[in-house]
Short mmCIF file of the C-alpha atoms (twelve columns), coordinates in Angstrom:
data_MODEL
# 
_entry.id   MODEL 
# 
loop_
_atom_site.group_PDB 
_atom_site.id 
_atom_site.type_symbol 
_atom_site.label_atom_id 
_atom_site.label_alt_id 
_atom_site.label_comp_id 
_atom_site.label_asym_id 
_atom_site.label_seq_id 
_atom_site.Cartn_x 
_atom_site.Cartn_y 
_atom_site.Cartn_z 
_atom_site.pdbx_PDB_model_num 
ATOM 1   C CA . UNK A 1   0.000   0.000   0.000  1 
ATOM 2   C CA . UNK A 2   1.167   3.626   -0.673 1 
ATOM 3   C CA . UNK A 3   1.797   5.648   2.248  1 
ATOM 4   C CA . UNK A 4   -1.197  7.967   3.229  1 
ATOM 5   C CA . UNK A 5   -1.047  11.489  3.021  1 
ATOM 6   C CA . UNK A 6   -2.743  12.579  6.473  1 
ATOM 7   C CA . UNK A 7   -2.286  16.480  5.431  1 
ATOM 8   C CA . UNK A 8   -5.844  17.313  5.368  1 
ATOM 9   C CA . UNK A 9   -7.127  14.370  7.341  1 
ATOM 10  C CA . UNK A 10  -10.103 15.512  9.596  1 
ATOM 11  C CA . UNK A 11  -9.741  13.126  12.653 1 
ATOM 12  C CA . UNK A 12  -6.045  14.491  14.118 1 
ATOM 13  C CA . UNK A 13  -4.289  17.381  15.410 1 
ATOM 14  C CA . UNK A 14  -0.796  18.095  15.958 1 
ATOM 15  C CA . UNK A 15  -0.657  15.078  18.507 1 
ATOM 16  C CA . UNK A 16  -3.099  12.442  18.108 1 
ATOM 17  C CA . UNK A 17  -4.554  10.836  15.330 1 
ATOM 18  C CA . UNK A 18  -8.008  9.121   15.732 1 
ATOM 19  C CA . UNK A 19  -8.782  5.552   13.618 1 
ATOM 20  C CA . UNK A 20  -11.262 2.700   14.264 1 
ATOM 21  C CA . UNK A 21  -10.631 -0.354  15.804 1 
ATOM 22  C CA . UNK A 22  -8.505  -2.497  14.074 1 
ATOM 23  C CA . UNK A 23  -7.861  -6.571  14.729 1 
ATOM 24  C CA . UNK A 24  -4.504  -6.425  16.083 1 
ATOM 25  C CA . UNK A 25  -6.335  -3.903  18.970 1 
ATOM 26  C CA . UNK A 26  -7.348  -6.830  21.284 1 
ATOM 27  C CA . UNK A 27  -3.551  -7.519  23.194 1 
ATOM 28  C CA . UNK A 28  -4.149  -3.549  24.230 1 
ATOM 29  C CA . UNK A 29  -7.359  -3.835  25.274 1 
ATOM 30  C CA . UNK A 30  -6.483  -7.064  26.969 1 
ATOM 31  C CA . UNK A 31  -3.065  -5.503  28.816 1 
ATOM 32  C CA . UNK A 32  -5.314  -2.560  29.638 1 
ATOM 33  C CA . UNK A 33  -7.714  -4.718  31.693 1 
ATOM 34  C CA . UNK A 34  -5.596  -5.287  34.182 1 
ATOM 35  C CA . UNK A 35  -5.568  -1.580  35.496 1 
ATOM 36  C CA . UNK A 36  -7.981  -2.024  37.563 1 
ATOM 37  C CA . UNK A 37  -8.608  1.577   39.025 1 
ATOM 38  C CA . UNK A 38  -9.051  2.888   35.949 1 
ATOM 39  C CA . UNK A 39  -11.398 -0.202  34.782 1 
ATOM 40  C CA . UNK A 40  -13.312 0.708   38.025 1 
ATOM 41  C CA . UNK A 41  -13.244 4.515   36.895 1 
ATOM 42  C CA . UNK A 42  -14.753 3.459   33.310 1 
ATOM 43  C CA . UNK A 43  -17.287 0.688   34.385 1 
ATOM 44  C CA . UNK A 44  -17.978 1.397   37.701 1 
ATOM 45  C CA . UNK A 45  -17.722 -1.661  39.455 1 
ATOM 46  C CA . UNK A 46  -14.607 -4.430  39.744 1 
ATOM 47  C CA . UNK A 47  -14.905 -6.607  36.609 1 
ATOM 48  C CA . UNK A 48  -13.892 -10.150 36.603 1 
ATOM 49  C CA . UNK A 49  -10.168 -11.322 35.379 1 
ATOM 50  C CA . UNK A 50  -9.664  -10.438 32.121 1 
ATOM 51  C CA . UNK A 51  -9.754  -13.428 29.316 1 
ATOM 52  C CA . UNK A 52  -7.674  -13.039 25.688 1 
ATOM 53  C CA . UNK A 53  -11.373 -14.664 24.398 1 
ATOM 54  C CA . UNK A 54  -13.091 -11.353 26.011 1 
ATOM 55  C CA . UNK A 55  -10.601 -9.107  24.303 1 
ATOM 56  C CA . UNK A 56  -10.756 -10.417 21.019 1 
ATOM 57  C CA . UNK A 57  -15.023 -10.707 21.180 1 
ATOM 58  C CA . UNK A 58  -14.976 -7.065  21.813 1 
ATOM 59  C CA . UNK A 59  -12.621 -6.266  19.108 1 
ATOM 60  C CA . UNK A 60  -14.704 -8.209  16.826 1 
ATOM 61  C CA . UNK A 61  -17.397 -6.528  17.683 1 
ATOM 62  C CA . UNK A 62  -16.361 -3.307  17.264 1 
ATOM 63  C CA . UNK A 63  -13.843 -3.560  14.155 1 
ATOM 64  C CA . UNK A 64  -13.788 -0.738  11.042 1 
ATOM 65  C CA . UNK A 65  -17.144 0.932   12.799 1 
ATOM 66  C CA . UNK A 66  -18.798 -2.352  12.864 1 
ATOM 67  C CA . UNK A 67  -20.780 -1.803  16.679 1 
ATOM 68  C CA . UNK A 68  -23.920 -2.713  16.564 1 
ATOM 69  C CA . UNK A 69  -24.748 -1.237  20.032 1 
ATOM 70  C CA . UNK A 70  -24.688 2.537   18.837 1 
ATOM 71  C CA . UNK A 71  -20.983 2.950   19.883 1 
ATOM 72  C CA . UNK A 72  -18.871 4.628   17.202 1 
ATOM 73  C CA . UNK A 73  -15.257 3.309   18.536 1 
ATOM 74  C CA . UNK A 74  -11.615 5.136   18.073 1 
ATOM 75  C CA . UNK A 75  -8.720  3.734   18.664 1 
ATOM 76  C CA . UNK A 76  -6.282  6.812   19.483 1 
ATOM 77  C CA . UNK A 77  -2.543  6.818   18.488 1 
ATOM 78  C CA . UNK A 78  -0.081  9.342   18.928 1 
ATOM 79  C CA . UNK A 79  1.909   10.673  15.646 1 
ATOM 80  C CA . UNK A 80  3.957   7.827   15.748 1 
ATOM 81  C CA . UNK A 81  0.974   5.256   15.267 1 
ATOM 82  C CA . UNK A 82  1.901   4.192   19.015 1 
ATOM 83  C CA . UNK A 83  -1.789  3.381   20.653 1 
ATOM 84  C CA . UNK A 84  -2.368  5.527   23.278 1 
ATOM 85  C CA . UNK A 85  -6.250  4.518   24.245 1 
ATOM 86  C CA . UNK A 86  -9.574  4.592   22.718 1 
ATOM 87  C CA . UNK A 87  -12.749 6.731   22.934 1 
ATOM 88  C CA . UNK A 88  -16.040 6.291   21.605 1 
ATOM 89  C CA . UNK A 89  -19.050 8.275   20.757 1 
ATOM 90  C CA . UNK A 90  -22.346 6.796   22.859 1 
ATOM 91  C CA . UNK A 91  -25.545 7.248   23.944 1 
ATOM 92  C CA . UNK A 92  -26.443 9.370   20.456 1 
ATOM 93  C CA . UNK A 93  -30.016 10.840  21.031 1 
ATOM 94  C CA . UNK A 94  -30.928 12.124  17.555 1 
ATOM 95  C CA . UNK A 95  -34.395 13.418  18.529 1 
ATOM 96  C CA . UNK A 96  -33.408 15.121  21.463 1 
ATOM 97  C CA . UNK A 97  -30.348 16.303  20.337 1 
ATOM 98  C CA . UNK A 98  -27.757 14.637  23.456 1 
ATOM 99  C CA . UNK A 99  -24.572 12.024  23.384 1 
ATOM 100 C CA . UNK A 100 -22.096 10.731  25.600 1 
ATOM 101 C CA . UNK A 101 -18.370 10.288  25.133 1 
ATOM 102 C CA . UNK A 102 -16.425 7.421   26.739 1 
ATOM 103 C CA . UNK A 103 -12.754 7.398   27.265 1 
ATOM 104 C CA . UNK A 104 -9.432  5.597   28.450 1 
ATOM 105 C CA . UNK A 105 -5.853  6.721   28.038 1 
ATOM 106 C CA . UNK A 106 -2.923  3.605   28.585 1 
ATOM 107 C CA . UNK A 107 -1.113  4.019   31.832 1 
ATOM 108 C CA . UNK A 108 1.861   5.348   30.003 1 
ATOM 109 C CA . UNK A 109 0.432   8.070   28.472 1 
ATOM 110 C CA . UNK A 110 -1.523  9.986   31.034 1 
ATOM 111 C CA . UNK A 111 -1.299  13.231  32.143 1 
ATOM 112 C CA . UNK A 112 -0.382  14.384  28.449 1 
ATOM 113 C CA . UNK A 113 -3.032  15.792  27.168 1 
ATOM 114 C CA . UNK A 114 -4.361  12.878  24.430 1 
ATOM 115 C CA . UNK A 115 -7.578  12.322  26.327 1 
ATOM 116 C CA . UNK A 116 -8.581  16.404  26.293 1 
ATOM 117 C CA . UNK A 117 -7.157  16.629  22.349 1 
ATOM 118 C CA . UNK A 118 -9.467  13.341  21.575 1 
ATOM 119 C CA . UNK A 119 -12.342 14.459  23.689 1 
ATOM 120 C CA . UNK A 120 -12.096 18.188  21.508 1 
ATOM 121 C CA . UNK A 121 -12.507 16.461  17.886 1 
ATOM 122 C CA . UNK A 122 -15.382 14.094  19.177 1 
ATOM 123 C CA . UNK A 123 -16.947 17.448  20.480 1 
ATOM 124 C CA . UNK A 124 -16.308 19.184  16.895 1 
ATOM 125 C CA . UNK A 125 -17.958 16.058  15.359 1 
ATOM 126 C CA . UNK A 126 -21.211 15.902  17.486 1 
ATOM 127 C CA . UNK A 127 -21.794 19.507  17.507 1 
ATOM 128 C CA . UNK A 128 -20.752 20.891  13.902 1 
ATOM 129 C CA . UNK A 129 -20.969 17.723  11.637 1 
ATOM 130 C CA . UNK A 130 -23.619 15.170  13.500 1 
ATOM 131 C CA . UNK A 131 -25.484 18.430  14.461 1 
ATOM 132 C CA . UNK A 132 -25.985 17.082  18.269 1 
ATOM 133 C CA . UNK A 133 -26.495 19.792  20.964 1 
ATOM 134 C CA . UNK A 134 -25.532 18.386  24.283 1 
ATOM 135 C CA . UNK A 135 -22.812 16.400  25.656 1 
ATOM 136 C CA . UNK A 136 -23.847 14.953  28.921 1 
ATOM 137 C CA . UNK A 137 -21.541 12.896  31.052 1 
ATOM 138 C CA . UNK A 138 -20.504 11.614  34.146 1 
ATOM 139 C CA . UNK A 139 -17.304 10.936  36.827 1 
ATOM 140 C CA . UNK A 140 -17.197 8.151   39.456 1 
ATOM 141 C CA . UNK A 141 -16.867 10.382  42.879 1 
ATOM 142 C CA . UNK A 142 -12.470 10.393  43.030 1 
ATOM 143 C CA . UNK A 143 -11.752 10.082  39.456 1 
ATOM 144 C CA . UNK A 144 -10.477 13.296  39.728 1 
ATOM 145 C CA . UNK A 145 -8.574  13.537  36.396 1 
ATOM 146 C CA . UNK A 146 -11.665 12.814  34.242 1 
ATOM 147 C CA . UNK A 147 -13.466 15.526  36.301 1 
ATOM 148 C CA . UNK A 148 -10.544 17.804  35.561 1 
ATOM 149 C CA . UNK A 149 -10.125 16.958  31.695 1 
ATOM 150 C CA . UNK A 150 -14.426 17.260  31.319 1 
ATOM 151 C CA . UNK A 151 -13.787 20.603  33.284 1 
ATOM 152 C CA . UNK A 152 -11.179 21.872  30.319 1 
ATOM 153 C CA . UNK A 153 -12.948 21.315  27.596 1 
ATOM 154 C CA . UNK A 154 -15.377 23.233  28.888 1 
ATOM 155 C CA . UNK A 155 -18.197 21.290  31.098 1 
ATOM 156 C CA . UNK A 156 -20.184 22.403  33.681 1 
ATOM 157 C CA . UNK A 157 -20.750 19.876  36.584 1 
ATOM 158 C CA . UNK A 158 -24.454 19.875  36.694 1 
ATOM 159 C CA . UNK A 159 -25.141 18.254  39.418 1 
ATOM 160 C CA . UNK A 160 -24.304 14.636  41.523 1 
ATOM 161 C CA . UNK A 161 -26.191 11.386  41.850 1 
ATOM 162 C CA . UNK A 162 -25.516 10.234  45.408 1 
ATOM 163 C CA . UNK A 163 -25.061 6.737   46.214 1 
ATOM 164 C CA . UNK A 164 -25.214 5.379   42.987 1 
ATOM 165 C CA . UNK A 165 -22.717 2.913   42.602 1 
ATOM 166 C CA . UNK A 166 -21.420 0.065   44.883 1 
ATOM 167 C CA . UNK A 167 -18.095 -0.875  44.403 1 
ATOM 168 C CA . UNK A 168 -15.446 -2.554  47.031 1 
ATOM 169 C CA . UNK A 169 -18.415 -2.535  49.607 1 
ATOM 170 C CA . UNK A 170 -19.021 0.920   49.743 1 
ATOM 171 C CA . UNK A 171 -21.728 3.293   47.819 1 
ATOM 172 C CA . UNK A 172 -19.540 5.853   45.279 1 
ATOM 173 C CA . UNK A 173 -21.576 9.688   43.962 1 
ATOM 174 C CA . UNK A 174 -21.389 10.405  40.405 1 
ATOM 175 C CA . UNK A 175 -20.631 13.610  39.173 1 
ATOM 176 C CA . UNK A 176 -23.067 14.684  36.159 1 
ATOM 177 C CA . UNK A 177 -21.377 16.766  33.801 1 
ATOM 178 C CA . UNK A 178 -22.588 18.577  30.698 1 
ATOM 179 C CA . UNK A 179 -21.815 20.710  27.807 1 
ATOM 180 C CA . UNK A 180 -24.085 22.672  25.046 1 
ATOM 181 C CA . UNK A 181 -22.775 23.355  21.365 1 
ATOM 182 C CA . UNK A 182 -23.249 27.364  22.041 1 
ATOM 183 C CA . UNK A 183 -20.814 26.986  25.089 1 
ATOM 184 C CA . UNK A 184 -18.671 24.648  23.189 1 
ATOM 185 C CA . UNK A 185 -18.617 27.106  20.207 1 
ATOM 186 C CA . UNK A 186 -18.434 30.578  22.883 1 
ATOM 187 C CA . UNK A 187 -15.468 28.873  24.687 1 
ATOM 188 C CA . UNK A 188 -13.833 27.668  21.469 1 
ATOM 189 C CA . UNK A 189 -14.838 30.345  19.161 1 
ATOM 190 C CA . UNK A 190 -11.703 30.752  17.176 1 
ATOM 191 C CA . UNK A 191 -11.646 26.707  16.348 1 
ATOM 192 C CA . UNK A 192 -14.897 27.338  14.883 1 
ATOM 193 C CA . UNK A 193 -14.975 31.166  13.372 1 
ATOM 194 C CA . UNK A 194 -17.106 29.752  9.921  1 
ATOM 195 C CA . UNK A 195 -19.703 27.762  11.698 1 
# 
């Protein structure tokens, strides 16, 4: 194959480029279960061990766009095609105009940004090309770096469900976040001067 040309490609910045999920994907996502705070962060509860069978199932399920369970899946790399995480586009309300985001970062490469410059171009894709008007999410109570990245882009927490989770034999908050185009756009105005 000829090498691609990713000059004009929509889904990267100077950092990160976003792709789908690819077969090779499952050894990451299987390495990546066994961190188990930040599994209990994403799923909010403590999953059982991790199988190579599980791995590869949700690959499958999920390869070149292929989710059936309204999911669009990324796999993020870094500018040297290193995998860095994933992050998805979920919970896509057409009719009412509201989506969620999901997202992990490897151990490795935390704390540099990737998460906040993926979470930005699934933001410019719900709000100026899927034509979406709310992101709504949430943080398990003491994930404070999700709360801090949702906080950047430009979230407002909105409010918290108490007691909502049980995990390690004691009940965990959840902090409701959420986000409108207008504020996206106000906040991010020069990103978006022609829209």
């Amino acid at each position: 194959m000829r090498n691609i040309d990713y000059t004009n490609y929509y889904w990267q910045d100077d950092e990160i480029r976003l792709r789908s999920i690819e077969a090779e994907d499952w050894e990451s996502i299987y390495l990546n279960a066994f961190d188990t705070p930040a599994r209990r962060f994403l799923e909010c509860t403590i999953e059982l061990p991790p199988t190579i069978s599980e791995a590869k199932k949700f690959v499958e399920e999920n390869v070149e766009f292929s989710s059936t369970n309204g999911r669009i899946m990324f796999t993020i790399e870094d500018m040297n095609g290193e995998t860095v995480g994933g992050i998805n586009l979920n919970s896509i309300d057409e009719r009412n105009g509201t989506f969620s985001i999901g997202i992990v970062i490897d151990h490795p490469y935390r704390g540099k940004g990737y998460g906040t410059r993926a979470v930005h171009m699934l933001l410019k894709y719900a709000f100026f090309e899927r034509r979406l008007n709310k992101f709504n999410d949430y943080v398990l109570d003491g994930n404070k770096a999700s709360a801090a990245m949702l906080r950047k882009v430009g979230c407002v927490q909105e409010g918290v469900r108490r007691q909502i989770f049980y995990i390690n034999g004691k009940y965990h908050d959840s902090m409701l976040f959420g986000l409108t185009k207008n504020e996206y756009r106000d906040l991010h105005h020069k990103d978006h001067q022609n829209i």
